[in-house]
C-alpha positions as CSV (number, residue, x, y, z in Angstrom):
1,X,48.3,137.0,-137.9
2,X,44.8,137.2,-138.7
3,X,43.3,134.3,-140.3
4,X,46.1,132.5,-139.6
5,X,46.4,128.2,-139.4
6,X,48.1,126.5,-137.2
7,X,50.6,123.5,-137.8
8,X,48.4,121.0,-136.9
9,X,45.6,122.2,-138.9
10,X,48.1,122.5,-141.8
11,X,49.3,119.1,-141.0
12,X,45.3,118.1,-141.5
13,X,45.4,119.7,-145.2
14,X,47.6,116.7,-146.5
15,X,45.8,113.9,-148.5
16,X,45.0,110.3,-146.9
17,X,47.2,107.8,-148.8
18,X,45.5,105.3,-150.6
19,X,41.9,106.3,-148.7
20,X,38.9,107.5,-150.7
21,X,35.5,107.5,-149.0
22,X,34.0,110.3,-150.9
23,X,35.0,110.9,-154.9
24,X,33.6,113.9,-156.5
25,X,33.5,113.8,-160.8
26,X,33.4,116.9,-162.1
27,X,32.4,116.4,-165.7
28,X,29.5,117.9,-167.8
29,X,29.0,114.9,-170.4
30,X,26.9,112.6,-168.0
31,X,27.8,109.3,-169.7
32,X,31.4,110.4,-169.5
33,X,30.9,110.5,-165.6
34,X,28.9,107.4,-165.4
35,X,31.6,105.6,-167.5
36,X,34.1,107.1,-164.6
37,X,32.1,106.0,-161.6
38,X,31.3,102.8,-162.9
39,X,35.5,101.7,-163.8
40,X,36.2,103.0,-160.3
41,X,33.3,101.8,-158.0
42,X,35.5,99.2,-156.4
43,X,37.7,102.2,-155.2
44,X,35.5,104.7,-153.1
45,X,32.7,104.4,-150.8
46,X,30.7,107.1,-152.2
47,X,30.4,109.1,-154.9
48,X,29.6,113.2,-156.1
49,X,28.7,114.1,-159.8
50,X,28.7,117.3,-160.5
51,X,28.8,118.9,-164.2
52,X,29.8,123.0,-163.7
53,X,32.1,125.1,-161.7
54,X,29.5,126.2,-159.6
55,X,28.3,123.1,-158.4
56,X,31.8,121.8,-158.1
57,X,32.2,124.8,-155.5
58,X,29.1,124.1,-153.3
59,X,30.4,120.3,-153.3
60,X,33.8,121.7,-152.1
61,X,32.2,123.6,-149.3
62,X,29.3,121.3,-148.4
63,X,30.7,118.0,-148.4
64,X,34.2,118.0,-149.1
65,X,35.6,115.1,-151.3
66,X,39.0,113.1,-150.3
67,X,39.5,112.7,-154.7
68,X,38.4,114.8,-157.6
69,X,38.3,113.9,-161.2
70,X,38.1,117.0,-162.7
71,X,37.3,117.6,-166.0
72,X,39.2,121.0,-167.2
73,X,36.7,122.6,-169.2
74,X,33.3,123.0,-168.3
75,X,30.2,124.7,-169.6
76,X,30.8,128.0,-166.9
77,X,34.8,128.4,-167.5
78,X,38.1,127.0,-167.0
79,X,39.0,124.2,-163.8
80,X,41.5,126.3,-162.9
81,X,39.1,128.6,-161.3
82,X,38.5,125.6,-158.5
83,X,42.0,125.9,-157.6
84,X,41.5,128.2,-154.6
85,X,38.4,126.4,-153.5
86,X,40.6,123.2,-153.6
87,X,42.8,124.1,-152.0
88,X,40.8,125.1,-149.1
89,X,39.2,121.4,-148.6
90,X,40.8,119.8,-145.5
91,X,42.1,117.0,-145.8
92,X,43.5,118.3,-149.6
93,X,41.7,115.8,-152.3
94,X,43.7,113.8,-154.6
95,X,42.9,115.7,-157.8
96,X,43.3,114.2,-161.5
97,X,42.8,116.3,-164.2
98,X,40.7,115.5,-167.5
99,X,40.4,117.5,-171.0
100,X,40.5,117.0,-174.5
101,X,41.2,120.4,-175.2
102,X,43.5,122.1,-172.5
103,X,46.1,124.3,-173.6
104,X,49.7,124.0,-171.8
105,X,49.6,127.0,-169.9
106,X,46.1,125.2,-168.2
107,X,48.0,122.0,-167.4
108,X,50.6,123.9,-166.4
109,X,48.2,126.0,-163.9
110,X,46.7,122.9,-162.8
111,X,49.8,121.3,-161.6
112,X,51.0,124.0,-159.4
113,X,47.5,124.4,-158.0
114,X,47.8,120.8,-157.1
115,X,46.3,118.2,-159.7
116,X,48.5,115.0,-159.0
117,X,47.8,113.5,-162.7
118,X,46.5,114.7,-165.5
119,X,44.5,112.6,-168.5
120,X,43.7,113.4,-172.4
121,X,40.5,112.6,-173.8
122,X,38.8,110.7,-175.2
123,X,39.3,108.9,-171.7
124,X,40.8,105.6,-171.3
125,X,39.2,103.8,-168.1
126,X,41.9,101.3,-168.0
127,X,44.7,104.0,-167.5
128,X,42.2,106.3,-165.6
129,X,42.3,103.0,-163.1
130,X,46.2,102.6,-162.8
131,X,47.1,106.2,-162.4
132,X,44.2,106.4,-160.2
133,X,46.0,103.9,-157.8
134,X,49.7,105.6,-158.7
135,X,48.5,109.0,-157.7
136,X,46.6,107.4,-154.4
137,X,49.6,105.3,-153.5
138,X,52.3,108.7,-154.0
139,X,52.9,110.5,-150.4
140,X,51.2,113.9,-150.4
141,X,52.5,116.9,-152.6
142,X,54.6,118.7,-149.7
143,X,55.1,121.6,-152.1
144,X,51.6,122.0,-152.8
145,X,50.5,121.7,-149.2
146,X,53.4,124.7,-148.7
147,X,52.2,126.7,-151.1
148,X,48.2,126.4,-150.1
149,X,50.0,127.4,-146.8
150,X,51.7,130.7,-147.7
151,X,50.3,133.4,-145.9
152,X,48.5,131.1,-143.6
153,X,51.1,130.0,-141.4
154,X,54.0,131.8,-140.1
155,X,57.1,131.1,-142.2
156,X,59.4,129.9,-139.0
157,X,56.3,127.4,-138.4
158,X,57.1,125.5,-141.7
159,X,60.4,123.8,-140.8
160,X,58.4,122.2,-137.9
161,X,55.4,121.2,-140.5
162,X,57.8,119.7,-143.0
163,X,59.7,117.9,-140.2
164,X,56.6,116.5,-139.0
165,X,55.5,115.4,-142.6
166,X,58.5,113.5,-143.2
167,X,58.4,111.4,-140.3
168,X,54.9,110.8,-140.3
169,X,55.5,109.4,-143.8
170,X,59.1,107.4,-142.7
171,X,56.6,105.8,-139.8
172,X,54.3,104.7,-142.5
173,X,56.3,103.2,-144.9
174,X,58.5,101.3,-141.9
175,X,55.3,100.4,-140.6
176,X,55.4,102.0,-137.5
177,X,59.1,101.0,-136.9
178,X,61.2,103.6,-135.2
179,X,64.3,102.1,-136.0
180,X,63.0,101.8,-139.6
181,X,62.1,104.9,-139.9
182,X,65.0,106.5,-138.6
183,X,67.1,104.7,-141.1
184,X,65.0,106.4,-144.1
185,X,65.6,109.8,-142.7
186,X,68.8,109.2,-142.1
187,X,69.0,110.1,-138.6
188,X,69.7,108.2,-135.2
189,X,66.8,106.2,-133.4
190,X,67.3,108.0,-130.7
191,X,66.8,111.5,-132.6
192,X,63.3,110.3,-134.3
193,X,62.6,109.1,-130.3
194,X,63.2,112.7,-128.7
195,X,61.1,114.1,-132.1
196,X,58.1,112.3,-131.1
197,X,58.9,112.9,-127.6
198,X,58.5,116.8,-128.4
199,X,55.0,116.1,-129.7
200,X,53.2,114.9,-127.0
């Protein structure tokens, strides 16, 4: 199909766990961003400010972020509008959501789009911090990831992506222990062995 992805470059949409080199704060009041940046600095390598849709966009295309804190209302429209653009950054970003005056039918758009968290305003940068590291700990939103997918991938390919996702994650949380991580997918050893057999 045309403009069609393949598994593996599906499989390169899910987010790093726990790994943020590049944050991009998406929030129009500057000392609001500041404040952000500063209560997260020990957590990213780098970070992006940007205060409008439109700059959000061009920061999505040009130099793609691996989190977002977005801020759901913005001088040039609704965050919701980003969803599409987000969802086409590879690796997907860990996205938290910010407003003091979304409605429900925003937070709910935002959460099927994606957004892992979601915070009210006026901000508190001690809970921005924990579910910061919640949200970057959690395995990737396989749903979401399927979703972005649909109409991307051929639908027989996605029993082979979402087998792949799940042991991928089993090997990370055993540690790279086959035995381990057959026994929290509930399969045999040898099973998971002939799986990763197949991929080579």
């Amino acid at each position: 199909m045309a403009g069609s992805r393949g598994l593996s470059d599906i499989r390169g949409t899910l987010p790093r766990v726990g790994s943020v080199r590049h944050l991009l704060v998406v929030e129009d009041a500057v000392s609001l961003a500041r404040a952000i940046e500063d209560a997260l600095r020990a957590r990213f390598e780098r970070c992006t400010h940007v205060a409008s849709l439109a700059a959000a966009r061009h920061a999505l295309r040009s130099d793609p972020p691996d989190a977002v804190i977005l801020d759901v209302c913005l001088p040039d429209g609704a965050s919701v509008e980003l969803l599409d653009a987000l969802c086409d950054v590879e690796p997907l970003p860990h996205v938290i959501a910010i407003s003091g005056t979304a409605t429900a039918e925003q937070a709910f758009q935002l959460a099927q789009g994606g957004v892992r968290a979601f915070l009210p305003k006026p901000l508190d940068l001690a809970r921005l911090e924990a579910v910061w590291l919640e949200t970057l700990s959690r395995p990737p939103d396989l749903a979401s990831a399927l979703r972005a997918s649909a109409g991307r991938v051929p639908l027989h390919d996605f029993e082979s992506f979402v087998r792949d996702t799940l042991v991928d994650e089993a090997l990370a949380k055993s540690e790279g222990s086959i035995r381990g991580a057959a026994k929290l997918l509930h399969i045999s050893r040898q099973l998971l062995q002939h799986i990763l057999s197949g991929r080579k």
